[in-house]
C-alpha positions in Angstrom: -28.7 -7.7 39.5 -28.1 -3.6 39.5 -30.3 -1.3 38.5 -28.2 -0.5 35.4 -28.3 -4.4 34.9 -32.0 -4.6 35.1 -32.5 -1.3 33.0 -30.6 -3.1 30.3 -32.6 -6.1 30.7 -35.7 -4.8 30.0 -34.4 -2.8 27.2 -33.6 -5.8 25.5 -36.6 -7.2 26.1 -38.2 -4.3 24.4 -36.2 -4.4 21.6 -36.7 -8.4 21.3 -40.8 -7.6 21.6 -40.6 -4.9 18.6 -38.4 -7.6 15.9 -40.3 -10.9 16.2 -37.8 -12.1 12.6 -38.2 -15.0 10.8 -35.2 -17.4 9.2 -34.8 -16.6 5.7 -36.7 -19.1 3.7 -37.8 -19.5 0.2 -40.5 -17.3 -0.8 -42.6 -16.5 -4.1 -41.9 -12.6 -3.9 -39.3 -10.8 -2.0 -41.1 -7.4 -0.5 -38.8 -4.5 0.7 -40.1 -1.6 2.5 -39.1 2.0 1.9 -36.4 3.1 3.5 -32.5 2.8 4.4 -30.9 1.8 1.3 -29.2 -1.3 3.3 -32.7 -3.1 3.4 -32.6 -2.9 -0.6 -29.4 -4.3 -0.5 -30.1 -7.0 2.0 -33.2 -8.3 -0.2 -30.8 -8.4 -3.2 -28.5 -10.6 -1.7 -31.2 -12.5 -0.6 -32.5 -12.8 -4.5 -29.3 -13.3 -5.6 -29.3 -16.3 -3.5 -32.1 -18.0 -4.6 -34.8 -17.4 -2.2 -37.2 -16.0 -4.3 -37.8 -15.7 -8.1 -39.6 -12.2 -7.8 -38.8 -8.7 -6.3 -40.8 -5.9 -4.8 -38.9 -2.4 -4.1 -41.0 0.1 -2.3 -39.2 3.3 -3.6 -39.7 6.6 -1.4 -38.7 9.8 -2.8 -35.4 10.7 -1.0 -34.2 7.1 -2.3 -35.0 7.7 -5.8 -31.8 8.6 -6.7 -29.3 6.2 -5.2 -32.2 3.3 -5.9 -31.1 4.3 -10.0 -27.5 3.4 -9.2 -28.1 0.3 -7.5 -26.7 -3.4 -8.7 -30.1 -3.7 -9.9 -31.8 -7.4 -11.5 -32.3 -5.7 -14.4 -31.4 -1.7 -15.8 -34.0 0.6 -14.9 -33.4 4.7 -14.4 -35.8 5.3 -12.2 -34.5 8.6 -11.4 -36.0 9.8 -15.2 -39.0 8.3 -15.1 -39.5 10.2 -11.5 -39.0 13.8 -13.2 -43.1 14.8 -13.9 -44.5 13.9 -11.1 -43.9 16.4 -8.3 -41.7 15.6 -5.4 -44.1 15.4 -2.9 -45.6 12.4 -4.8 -42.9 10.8 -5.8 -43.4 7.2 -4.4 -43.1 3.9 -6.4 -43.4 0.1 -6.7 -40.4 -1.7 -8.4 -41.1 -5.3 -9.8 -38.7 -7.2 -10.9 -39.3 -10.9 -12.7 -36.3 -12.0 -14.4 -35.4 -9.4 -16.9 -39.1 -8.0 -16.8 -39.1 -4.8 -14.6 -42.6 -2.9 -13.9 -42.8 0.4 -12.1 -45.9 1.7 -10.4 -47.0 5.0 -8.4 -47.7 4.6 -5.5 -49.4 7.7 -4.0 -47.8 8.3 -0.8 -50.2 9.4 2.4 -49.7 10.2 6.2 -48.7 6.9 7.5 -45.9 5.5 5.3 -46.1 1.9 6.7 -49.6 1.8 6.6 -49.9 3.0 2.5 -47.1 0.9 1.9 -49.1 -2.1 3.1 -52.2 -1.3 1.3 -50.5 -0.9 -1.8 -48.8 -4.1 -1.7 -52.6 -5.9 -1.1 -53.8 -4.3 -3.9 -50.2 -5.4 -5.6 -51.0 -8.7 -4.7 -54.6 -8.7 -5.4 -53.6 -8.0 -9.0 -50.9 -11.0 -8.8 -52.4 -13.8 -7.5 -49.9 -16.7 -8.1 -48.3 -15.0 -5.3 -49.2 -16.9 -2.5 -45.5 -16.3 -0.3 -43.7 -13.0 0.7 -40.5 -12.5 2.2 -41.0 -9.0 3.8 -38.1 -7.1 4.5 -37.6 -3.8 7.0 -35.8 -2.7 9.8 -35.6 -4.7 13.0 -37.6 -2.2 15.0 -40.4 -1.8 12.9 -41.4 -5.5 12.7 -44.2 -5.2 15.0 -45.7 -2.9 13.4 -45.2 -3.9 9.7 -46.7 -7.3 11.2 -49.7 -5.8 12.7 -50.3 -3.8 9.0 -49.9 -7.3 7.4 -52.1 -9.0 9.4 -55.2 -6.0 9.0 -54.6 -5.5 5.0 -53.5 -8.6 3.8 -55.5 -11.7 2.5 -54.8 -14.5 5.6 -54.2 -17.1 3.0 -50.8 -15.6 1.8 -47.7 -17.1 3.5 -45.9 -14.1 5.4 -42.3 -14.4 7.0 -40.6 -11.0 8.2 -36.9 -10.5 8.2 -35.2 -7.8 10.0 -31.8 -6.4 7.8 -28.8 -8.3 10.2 -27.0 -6.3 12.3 -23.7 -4.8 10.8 -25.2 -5.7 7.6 -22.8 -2.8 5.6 -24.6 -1.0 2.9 -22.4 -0.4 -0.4 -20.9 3.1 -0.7 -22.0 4.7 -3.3 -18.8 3.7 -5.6 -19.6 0.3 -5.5 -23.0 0.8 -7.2 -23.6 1.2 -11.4 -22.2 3.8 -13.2 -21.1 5.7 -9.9 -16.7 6.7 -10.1 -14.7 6.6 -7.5 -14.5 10.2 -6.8 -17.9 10.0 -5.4 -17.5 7.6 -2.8 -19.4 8.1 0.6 -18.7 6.7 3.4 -19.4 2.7 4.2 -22.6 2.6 7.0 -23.8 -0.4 8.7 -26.7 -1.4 10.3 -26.5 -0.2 14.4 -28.8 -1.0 17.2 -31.8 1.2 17.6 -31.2 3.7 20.6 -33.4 4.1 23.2 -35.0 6.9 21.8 -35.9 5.0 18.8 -37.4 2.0 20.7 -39.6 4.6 22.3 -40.2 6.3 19.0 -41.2 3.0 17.8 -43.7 2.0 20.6 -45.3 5.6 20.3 -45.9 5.0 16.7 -47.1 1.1 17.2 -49.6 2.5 19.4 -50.8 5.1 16.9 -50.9 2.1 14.2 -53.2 0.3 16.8 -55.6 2.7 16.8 -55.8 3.8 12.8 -56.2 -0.1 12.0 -59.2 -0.4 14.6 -61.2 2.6 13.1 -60.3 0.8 9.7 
């Protein structure tokens, strides 16, 4: 084995150490994480299938907008409801149960993960027939998100973690409600991290480490 051979060996099995994924399974609640609009999409089609009778959206504030035009479970304009609260704080939970949706603010902090997993223990505290979640992110962050689950969450809930598939192609904005054709962007699918990311990622595990110890 080369040196270019080994370099890509280990970066695999970096990249394998940062996504420990489960199967999708069935689930009480499906749980997406803020970010990437694919990982919103992915957890619909999961729902759509018949995984889980519940949905959880964590909503940042530069999603806000496409999040509104989405093929949603039920209508919701989230993008009106986010116009009094200053931009800065503009950070929401999206439940959907059935036809029932529920929005709630979610103050947002330093370290996004981190609030986003606090808020979804206190979610969960306040919904206690949950006892299963399906939590969705990107491949990377897995590690991490499990390490946040592990430290803020009640050990008796039932916890899988499913990284958005690779090539996985996020809807252009046409395909989406009440969006013309006219405004179409340009398809994007899920890539492999780069290496820059990876070591992004380990930088920011570490600093997770260290915040959930002093916890």
């Amino acid at each position: 084995m080369n040196a270019t051979d080994r370099s890509s060996h280990r970066l695999s099995r970096l990249r394998a150490w940062l996504s420990p994924a489960d199967p999708p399974n069935s689930a009480d609640l499906i749980f997406v994480l803020a970010g990437r609009v694919h990982r919103k999409e992915y957890a619909l089609e999961l729902f759509r299938q018949g995984l889980a009778p519940r949905l959880l959206f964590s909503v940042g504030r530069f999603e806000i907008r496409r999040f509104s035009k989405m093929s949603l479970p039920a209508p919701l304009d989230l993008l009106k409801m986010a116009q009094e609260v200053p931009p800065p704080e503009r950070h929401y939970f999206v439940s959907f149960d059935g036809q029932d949706v529920q929005v709630e603010h979610v103050l947002p902090e330093r370290f996004g993960t981190l609030t986003e997993i606090a808020a979804l223990g206190r979610w969960l505290d306040a919904n206690p027939k949950i006892r299963s979640v399906l939590v969705i992110s990107s491949a990377a962050h897995l590690r991490r998100v499990r390490m946040c689950c592990r430290s803020l969450l009640k050990p008796d809930t039932r916890l899988s973690y499913l990284a958005v598939p690779i090539n996985f192609p996020e809807l252009s904005v046409s395909e989406t409600v009440g969006v013309s054709a006219e405004q179409k962007l340009p398809d994007e699918r899920v890539d492999p991290p780069s290496l820059r990311e990876d070591l992004q990622e380990l930088f920011k595990l570490a600093i997770y480490w260290v915040l959930l110890k002093l916890r």
